[in-house]
C-alpha positions as a Markdown table, in Angstrom:
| # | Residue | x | y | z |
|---|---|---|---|---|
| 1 | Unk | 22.0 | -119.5 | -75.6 |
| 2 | Unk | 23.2 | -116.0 | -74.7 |
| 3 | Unk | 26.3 | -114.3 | -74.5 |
| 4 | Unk | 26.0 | -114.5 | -70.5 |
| 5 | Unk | 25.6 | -118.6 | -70.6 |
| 6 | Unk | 27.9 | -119.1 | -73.6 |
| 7 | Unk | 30.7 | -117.1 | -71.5 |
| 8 | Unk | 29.9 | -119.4 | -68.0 |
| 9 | Unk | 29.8 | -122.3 | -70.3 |
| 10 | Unk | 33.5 | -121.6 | -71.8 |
| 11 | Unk | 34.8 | -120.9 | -68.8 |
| 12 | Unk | 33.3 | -123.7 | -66.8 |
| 13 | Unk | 34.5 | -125.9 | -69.8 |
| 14 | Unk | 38.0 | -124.2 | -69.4 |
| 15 | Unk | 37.9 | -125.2 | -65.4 |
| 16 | Unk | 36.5 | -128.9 | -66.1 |
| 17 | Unk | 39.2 | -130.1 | -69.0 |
| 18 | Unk | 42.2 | -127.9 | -68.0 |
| 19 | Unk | 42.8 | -125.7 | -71.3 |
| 20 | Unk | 42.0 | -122.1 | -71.0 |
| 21 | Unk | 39.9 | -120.5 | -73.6 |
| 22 | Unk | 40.1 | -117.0 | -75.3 |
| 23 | Unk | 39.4 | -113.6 | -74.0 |
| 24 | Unk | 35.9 | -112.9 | -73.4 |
| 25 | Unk | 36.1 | -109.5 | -74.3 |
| 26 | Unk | 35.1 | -108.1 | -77.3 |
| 27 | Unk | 33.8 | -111.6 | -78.2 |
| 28 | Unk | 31.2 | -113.0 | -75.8 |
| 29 | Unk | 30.6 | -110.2 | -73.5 |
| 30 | Unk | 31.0 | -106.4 | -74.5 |
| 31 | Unk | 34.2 | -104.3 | -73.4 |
| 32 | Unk | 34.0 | -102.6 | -70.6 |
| 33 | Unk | 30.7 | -104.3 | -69.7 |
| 34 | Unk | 31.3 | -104.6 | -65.7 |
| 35 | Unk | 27.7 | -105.8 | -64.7 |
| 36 | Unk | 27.4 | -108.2 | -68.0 |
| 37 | Unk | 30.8 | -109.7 | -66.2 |
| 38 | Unk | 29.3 | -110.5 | -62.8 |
| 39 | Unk | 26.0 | -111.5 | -64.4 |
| 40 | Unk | 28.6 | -114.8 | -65.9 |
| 41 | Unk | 30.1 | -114.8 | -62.4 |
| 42 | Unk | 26.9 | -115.2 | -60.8 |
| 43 | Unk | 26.0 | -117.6 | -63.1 |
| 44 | Unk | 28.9 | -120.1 | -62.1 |
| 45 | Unk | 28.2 | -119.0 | -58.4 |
| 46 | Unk | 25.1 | -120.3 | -58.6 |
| 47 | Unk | 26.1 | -123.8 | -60.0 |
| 48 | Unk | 28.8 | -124.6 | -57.9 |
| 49 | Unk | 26.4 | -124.2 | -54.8 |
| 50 | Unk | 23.7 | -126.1 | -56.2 |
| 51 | Unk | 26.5 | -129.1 | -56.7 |
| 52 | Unk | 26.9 | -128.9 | -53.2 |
| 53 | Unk | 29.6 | -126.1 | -52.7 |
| 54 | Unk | 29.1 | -123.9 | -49.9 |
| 55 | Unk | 29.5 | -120.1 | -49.8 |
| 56 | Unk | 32.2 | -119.0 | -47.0 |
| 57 | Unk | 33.3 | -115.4 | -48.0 |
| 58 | Unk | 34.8 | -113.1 | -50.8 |
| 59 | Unk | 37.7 | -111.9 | -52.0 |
| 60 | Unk | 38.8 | -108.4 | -53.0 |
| 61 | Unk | 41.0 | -108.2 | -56.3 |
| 62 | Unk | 42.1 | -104.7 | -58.0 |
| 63 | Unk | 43.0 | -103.4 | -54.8 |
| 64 | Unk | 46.4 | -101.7 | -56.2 |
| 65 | Unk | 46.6 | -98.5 | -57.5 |
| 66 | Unk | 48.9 | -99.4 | -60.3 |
| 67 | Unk | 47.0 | -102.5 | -61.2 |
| 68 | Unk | 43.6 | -100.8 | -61.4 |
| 69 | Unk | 45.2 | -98.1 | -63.6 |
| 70 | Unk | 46.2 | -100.9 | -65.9 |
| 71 | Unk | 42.7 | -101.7 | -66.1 |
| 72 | Unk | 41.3 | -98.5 | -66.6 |
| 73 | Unk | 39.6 | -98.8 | -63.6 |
| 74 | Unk | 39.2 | -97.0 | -60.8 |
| 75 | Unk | 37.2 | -99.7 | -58.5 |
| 76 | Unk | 37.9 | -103.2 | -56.8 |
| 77 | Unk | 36.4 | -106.1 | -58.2 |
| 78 | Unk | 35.1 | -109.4 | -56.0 |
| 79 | Unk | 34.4 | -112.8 | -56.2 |
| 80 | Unk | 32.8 | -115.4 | -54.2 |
| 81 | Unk | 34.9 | -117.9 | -52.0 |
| 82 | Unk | 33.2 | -121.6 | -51.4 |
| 83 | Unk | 34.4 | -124.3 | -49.3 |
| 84 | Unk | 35.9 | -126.1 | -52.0 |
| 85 | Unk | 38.6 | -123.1 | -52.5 |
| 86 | Unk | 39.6 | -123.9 | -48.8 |
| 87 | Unk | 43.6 | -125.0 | -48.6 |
| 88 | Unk | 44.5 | -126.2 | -45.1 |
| 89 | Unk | 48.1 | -124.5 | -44.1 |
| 90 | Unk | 51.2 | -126.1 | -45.1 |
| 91 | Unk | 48.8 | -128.7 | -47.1 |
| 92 | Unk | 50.3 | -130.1 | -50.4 |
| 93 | Unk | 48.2 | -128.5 | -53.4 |
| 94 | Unk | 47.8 | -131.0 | -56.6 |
| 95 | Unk | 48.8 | -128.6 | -59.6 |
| 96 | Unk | 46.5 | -130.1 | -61.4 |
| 97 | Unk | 43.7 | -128.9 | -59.8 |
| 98 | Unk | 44.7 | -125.9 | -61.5 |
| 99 | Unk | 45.7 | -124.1 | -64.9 |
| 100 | Unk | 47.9 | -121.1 | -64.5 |
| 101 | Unk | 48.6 | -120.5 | -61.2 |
| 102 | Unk | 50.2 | -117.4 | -59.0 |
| 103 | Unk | 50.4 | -116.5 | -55.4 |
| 104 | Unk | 49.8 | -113.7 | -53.6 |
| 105 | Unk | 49.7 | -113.1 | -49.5 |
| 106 | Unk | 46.9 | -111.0 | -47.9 |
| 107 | Unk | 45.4 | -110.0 | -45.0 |
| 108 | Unk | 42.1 | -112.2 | -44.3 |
| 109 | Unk | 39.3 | -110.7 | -42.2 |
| 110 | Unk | 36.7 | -113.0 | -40.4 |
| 111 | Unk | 33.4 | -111.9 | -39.3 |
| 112 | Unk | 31.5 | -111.9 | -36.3 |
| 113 | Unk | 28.4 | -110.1 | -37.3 |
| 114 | Unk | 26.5 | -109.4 | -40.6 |
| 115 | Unk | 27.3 | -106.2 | -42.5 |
| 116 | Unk | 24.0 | -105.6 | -43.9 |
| 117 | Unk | 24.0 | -101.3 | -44.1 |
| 118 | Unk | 25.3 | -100.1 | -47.7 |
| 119 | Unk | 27.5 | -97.6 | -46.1 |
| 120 | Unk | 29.4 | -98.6 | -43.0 |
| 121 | Unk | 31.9 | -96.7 | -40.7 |
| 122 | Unk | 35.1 | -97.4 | -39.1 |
| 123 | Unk | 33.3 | -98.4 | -36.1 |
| 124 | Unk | 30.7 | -100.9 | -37.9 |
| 125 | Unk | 33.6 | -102.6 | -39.6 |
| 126 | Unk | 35.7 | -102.9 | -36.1 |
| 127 | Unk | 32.5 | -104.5 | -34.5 |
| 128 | Unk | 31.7 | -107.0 | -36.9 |
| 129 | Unk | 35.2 | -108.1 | -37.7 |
| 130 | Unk | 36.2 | -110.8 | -34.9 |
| 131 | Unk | 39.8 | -111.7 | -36.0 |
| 132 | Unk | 42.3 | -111.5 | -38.3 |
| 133 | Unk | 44.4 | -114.1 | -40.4 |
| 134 | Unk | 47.1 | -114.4 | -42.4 |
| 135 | Unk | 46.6 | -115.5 | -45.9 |
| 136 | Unk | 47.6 | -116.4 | -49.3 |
| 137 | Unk | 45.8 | -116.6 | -52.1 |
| 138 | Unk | 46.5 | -118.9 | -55.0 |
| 139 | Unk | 44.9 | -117.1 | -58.0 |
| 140 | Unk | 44.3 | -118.6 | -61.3 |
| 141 | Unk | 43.0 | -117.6 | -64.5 |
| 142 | Unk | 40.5 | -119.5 | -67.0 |
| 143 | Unk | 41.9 | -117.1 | -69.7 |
| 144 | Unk | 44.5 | -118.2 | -72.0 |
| 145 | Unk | 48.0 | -116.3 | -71.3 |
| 146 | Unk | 46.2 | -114.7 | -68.3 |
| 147 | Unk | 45.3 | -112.3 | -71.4 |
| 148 | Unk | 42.8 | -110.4 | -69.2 |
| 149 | Unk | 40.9 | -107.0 | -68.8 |
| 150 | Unk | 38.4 | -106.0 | -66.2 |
| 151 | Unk | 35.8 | -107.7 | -67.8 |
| 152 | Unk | 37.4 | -111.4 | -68.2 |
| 153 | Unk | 39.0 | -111.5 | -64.6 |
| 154 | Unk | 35.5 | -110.5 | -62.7 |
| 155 | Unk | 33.5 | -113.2 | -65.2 |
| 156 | Unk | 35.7 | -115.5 | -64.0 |
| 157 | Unk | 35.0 | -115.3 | -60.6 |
| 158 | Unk | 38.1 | -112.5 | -60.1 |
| 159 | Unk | 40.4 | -115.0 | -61.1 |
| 160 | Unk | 39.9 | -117.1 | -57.9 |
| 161 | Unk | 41.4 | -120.0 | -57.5 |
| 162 | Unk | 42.5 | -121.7 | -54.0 |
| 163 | Unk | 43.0 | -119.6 | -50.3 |
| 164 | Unk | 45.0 | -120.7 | -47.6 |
| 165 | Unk | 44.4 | -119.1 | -44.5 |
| 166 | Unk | 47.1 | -119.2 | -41.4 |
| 167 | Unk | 45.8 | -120.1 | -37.6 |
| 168 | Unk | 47.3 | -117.7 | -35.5 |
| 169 | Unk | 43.9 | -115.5 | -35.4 |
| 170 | Unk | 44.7 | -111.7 | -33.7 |
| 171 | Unk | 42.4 | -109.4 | -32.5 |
| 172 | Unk | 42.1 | -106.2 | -34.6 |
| 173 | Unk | 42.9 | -103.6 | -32.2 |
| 174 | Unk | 46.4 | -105.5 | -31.8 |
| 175 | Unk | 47.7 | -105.2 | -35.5 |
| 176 | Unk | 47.8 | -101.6 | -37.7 |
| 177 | Unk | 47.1 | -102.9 | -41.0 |
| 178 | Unk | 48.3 | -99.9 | -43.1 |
| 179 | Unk | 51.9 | -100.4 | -42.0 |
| 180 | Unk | 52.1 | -104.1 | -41.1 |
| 181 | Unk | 54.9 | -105.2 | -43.9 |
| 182 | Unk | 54.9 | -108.7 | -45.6 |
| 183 | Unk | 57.4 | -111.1 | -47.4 |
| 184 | Unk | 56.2 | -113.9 | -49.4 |
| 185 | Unk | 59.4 | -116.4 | -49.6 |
| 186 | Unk | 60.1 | -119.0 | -52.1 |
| 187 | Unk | 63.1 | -122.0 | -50.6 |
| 188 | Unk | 64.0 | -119.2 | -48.7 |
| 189 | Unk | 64.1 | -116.2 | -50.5 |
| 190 | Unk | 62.2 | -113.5 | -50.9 |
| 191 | Unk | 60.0 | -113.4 | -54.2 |
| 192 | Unk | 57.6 | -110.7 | -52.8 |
| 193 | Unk | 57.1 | -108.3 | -50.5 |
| 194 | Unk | 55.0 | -105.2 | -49.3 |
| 195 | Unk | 52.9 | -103.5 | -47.0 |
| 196 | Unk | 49.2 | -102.9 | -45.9 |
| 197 | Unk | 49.5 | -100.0 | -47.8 |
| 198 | Unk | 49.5 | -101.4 | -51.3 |
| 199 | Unk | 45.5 | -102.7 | -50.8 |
| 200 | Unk | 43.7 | -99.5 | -51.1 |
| 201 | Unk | 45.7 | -97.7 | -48.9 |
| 202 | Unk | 44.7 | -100.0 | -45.9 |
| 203 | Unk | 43.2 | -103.0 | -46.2 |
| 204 | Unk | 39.8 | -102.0 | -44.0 |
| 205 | Unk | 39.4 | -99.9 | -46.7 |
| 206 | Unk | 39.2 | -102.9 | -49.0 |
| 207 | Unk | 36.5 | -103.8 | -46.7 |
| 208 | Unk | 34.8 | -101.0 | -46.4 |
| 209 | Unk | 34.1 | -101.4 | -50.5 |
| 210 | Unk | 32.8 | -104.6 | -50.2 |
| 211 | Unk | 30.8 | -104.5 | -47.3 |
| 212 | Unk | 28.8 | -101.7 | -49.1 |
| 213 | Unk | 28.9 | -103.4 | -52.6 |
| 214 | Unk | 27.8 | -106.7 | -51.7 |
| 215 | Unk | 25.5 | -104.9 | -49.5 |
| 216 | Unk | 23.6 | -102.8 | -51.7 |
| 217 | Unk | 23.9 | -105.8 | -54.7 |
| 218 | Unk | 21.5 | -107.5 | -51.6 |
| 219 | Unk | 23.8 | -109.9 | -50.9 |
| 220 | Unk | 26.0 | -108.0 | -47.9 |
| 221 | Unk | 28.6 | -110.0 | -45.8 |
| 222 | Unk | 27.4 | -112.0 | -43.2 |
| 223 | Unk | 29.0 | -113.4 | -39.5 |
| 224 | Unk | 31.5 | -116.2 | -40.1 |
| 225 | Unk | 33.0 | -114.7 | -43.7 |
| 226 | Unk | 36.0 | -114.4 | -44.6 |
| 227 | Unk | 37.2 | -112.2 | -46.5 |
| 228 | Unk | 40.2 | -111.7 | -48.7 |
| 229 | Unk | 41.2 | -108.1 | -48.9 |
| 230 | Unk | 43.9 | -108.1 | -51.5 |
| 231 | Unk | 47.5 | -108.5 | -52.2 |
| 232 | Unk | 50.1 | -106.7 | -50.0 |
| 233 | Unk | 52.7 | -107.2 | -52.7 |
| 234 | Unk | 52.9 | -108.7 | -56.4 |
| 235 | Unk | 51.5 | -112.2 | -56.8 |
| 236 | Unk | 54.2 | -114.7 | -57.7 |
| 237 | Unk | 54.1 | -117.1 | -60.7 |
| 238 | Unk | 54.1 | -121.2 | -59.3 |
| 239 | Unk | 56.6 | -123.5 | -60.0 |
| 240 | Unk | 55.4 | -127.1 | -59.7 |
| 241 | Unk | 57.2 | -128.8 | -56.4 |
| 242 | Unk | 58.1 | -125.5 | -54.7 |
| 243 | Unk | 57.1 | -124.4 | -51.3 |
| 244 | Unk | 55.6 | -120.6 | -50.2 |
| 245 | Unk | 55.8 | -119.1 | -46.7 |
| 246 | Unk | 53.7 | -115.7 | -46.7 |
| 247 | Unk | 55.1 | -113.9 | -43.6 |
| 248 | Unk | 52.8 | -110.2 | -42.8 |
| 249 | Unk | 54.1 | -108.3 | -39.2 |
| 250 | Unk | 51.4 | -108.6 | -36.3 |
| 251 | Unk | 49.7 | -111.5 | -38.0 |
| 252 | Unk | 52.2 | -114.4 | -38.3 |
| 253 | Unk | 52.7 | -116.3 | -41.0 |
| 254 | Unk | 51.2 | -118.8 | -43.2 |
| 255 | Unk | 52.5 | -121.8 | -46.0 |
| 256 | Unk | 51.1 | -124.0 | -49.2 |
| 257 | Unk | 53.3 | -125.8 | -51.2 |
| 258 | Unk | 52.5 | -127.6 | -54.5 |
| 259 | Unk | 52.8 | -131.2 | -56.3 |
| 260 | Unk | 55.7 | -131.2 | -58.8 |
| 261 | Unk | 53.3 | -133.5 | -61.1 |
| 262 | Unk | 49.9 | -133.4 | -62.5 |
| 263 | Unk | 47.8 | -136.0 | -60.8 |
């Protein structure tokens, strides 16, 4: 067994019996070793559709400035979004389901047409995008402590977990993403809040990345994705039995809430 399928295997272990394991880093796959990382995320990928799963989008993580900095990065990351990840809004999520929870809200974009060029323009991206959501993302980690660098969060899948996604769809040309400001509200008060801004700048610049990523990795975004462009603000820590409302100007608002016991 390699370091690639010993890595999937502890962290599809981890996922399966609900106990993180270690760090990959610097003990199953090398630091710094970005493609190594996706080559353990692809792995898994590949698994969970051949159980059945079915591929519906990506998501963007790294998309702030002062997280990628952190990191020693200067890029995005991504990982893959199945049906299974699918929360609908307002449902009750078993906490169980998952090990080390946060939330985060975010700007979901859902396409219309394939984005199969490597580099795309303004224009390509506002053609193929037919409406936006609100969302929020419930992010997890398979890594003890969420003790994690570049290279442990993209192995495991960019730390995906769950996504809710709101159902008040707008049109692009109705909402400016750069300066539409969110809250994300815990029993009434506010645990988080920012702007477009904080993903990249503007969140069609999250895009932009990924449509050319994915698309020169021969795997570009197709019609009917969603995508998950990044948090707005800092992702919250979940407390079992509370309630989240993720509220982003121009796009509504959107809500999960969570068991208070393991089930």
């Amino acid at each position: 067994m390699n370091d690639v399928e010993s890595a999937a295997r502890e962290l599809a272990e981890a996922r399966a019996g609900g106990r993180p394991c270690p760090p990959l880093r610097g003990r199953l796959l090398p630091e710094g070793d970005v493609q190594a990382a996706y080559r353990v995320q692809q792995r898994q990928v590949g698994e969970w559709l051949a159980s059945g799963q079915r591929r519906v989008g990506a998501k963007i993580g790294l998309t702030s400035r002062a997280v990628q900095e952190s990191f020693g990065v200067y890029e995005p990351d991504f990982g893959v979004l199945t049906d299974a990840m699918a929360v609908p809004d307002g449902a009750e999520v078993a906490i169980g389901r998952l090990l080390q929870p946060r939330v985060e809200a975010e700007v979901a974009f859902v396409l219309g047409a394939d984005l199969p060029d490597d580099r795309v323009t303004t224009a390509d991206l506002l053609r193929a995008v037919d409406h936006l959501l609100p969302a929020i993302e419930i992010v997890d980690s398979r890594v003890a402590g969420w003790d994690i660098s570049i290279v442990d969060t993209v192995a495991d899948n960019a730390s995906s977990g769950l996504f809710v996604l709101g159902t008040t769809p707008r049109r692009p040309a109705e909402v400016d993403l750069r300066l539409c400001g969110m809250v994300l509200e815990h029993a009434g008060e506010p645990v988080s809040v920012g702007a477009g801004a904080a993903c990249l700048g503007n969140p069609w610049h999250a895009l932009a990345w990924l449509a050319g990523t994915t698309a020169r990795a021969g795997d570009p975004l197709r019609a009917g994705d969603v995508v998950l462009s990044g948090a707005l603000g800092p992702m919250v820590a979940v407390t079992p039995g509370a309630a989240y409302e993720a509220r982003i100007s121009g796009l509504g608002s959107v809500r999960t809430c969570f068991s208070k016991e393991v089930h």
